[in-house]
C-alpha positions in Angstrom: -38.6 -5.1 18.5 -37.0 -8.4 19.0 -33.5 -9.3 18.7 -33.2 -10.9 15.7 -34.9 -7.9 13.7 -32.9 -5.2 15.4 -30.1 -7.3 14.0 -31.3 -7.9 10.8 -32.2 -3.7 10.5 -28.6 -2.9 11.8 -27.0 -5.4 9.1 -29.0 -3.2 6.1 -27.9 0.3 7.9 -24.2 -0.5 8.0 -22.9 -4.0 6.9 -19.5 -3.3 6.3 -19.5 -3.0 10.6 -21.4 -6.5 10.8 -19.0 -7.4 8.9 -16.1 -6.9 11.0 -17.9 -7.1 14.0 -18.4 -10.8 13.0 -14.5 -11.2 12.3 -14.1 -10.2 15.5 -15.8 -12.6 17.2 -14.3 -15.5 15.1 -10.9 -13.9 16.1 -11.9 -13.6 19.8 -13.1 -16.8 19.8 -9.2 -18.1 18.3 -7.9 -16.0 20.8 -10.1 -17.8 23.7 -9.4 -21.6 22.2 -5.7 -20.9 22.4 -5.5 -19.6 26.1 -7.9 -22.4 26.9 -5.7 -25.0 25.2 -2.3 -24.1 27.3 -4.5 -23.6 30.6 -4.6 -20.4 31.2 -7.3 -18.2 32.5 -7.9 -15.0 31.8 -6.7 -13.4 34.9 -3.4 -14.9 34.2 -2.9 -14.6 30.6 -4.1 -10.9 31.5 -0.9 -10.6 33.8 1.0 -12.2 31.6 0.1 -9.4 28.5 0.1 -6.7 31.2 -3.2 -5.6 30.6 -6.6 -5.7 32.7 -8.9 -9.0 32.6 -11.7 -6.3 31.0 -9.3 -6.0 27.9 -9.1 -9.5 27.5 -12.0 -10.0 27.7 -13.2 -7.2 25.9 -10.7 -9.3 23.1 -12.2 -12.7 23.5 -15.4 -10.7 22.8 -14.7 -9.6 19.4 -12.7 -6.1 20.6 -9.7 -6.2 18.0 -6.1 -5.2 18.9 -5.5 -1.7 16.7 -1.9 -1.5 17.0 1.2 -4.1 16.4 2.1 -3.6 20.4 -1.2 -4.2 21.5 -1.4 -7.6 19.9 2.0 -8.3 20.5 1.2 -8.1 24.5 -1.8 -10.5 23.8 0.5 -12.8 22.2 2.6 -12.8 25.1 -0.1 -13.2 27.1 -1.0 -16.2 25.6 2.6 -17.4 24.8 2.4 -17.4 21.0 5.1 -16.1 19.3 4.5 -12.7 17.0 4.8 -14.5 13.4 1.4 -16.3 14.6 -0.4 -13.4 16.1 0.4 -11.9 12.7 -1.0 -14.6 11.0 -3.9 -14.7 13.1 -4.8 -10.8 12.0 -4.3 -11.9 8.1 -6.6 -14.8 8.8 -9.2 -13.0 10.4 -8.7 -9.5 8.3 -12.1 -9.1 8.2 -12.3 -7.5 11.4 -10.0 -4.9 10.6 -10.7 -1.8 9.0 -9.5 -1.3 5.3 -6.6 1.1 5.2 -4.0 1.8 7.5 -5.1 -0.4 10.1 -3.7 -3.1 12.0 -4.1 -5.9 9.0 -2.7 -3.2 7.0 0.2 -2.7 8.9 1.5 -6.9 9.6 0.6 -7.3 5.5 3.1 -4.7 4.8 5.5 -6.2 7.9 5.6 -9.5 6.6 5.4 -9.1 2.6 
């Protein structure tokens, strides 16, 4: 099967998780511009967030932060301040899940 219709079959199956898988990236891919803009690589922005350089870049790959600590460590990693790592996760919401999850939890935080 080639790639692009074992993507295609997977969207049909479940697209709400394309969905948010595609978020993901785009917020990964925020993530990366911003820690490429001050410098930093990702061993050291890893340091700086206290977390391993697979979890970053695990992030950068579309993985989403699911609690307000976790994304509060990336932003320190990357030395953003935790009014725009909030606005980051409403921007990209899409690659949340609906409900009680982390876009969930900075909407009801900063409204």
């Amino acid at each position: 099967m080639s790639k692009v219709s074992a993507c295609t079959s997977s969207f049909f199956r479940n697209p709400e998780r394309f969905r948010r898988g595609l978020w993901g990236i785009l917020f990964g891919e925020e993530i990366q511009f911003r820690r490429q803009k001050r410098g930093l690589s990702i061993k050291n922005a890893a340091k700086r967030a206290g977390s391993s350089v697979e979890e970053w870049q695990a992030m950068e790959a579309g993985q989403v932060p699911e609690s307000w600590e976790q994304l509060c460590a990336f932003g320190r990693g990357l030395g953003e301040k935790k009014l725009v790592m909030a606005s980051l996760v409403i921007l990209y919401s899409g690659a949340w899940e609906d409900g009680d999850s982390l876009s969930g939890q900075v909407r009801h935080r900063y409204s």
